[in-house]
N, C-alpha and C positions, 0 to 999 in steps of 0.2 A: 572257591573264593567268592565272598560273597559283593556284588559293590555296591556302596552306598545309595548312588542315586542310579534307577537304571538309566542306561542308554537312550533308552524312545524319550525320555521325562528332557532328556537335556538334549535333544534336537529338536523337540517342539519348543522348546524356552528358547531355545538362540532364533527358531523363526521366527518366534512373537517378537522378539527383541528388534532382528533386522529391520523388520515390519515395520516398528515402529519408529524407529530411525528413517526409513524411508517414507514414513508419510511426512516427515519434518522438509521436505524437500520443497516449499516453496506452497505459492497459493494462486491462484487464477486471479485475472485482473476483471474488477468491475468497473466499468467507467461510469461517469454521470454522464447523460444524454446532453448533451448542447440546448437541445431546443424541446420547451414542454408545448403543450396545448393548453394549458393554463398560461402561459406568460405574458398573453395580452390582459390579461385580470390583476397583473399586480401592480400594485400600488408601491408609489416612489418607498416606503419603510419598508415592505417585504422585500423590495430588491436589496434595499440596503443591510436587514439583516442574512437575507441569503447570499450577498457578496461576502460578509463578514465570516458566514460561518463556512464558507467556500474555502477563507484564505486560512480559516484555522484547523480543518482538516487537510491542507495542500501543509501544513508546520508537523503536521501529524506524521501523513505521509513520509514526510523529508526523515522524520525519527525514525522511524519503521525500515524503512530503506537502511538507512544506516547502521543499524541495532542488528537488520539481516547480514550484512555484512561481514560487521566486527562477530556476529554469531559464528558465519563461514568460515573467520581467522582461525578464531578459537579450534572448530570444529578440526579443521585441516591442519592445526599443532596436535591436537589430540589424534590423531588417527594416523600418526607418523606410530604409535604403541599399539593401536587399536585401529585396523584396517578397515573394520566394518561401517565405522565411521563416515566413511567418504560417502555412502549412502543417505547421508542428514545433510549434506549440503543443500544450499538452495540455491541452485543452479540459475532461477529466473532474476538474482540482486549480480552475476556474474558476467563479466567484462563481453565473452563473448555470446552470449543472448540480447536479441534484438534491442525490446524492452522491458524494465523491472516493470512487473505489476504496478508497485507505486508509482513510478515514471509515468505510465500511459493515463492513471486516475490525477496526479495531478494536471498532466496535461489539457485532462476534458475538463476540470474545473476550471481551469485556465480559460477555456474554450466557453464554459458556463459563463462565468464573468464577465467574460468581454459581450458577451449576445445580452446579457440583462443589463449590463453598464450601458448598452447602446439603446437599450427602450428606454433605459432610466433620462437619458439625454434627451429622447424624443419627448419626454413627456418635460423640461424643462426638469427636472428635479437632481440632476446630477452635475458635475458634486454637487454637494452639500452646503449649501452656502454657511448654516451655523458651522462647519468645521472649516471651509477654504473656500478662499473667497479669491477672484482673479486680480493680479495687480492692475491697479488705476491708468 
C-alpha cells in the first residue's frame, strides 16, 4: 500500500507549521529613554514636534494593543477545532502578565513628554501661546 504523502514529509510540515504559530506569540518591549544628552540643544519647535509625534505613536500603540487582543479572541475561538493554536497566543497583551509591550512604551513616552515639556517651560516657550493662551 502505497501513501500518498510519506510520513517524515508531514511531520516536518506540522513543525514548521507549530513554529510558526509560535513565533506569533508576542514581541519584546522597547521603550524610549526619558532622558537624551541632546535635550539641552533643543529648541522650543523640536520639543514641540517631538511631543507631537510622542503622542501619535502613544494612538499607535493603543491600536496595536488592542488589534493583539481581539487577535488573541479570534485565536482562542479558533483553537477550541484546532489546539495547536493556543501556541499563537500572545501571551504579553494577557490580563495575567505584568506589562503589555505597548503599555510600558507608551508609558516611557509619557515619561519623554513630561521631561521635554519641562525644558520647554524653562526656556519660556511652553505652551504655545499661538495655540493657548492662560486666562486673564
Amino acid at each position: 500500500m502505497h501513501h500518498l504523502v510519506p510520513t517524515g514529509i508531514v511531520r516536518v510540515i506540522a513543525c514548521v507549521g507549530l513554529g510558526l504559530l509560535a513565533g506569533c506569540g508576542g514581541r519584546m518591549a522597547n521603550p524610549t529613554p526619558e532622558v537624551s544628552i541632546y535635550d539641552r540643544y533643543m529648541s522650543c519647535d523640536d520639543i514641540r514636534k517631538e511631543v507631537a509625534a510622542n503622542y501619535a505613536e502613544q494612538s499607535s500603540l493603543a491600536r496595536e494593543e488592542a488589534w493583539a487582543k481581539e487577535k488573541n479572541d479570534m485565536i482562542m475561538g479558533l483553537s477550541l477545532a484546532f489546539p495547536p493554536g493556543w501556541f499563537a497566543v500572545d501571551q504579553t497583551v494577557e490580563g495575567d502578565f505584568p506589562e503589555a509591550p505597548q503599555e510600558r512604551e507608551t508609558l516611557a513616552l509619557g515619561a519623554r513628554n513630561r521631561h521635554i515639556i519641562a525644558i520647554a517651560k524653562d526656556q519660556g516657550c511652553w505652551p504655545d501661546p499661538s495655540v493657548w493662551s492662560p486666562a486673564s
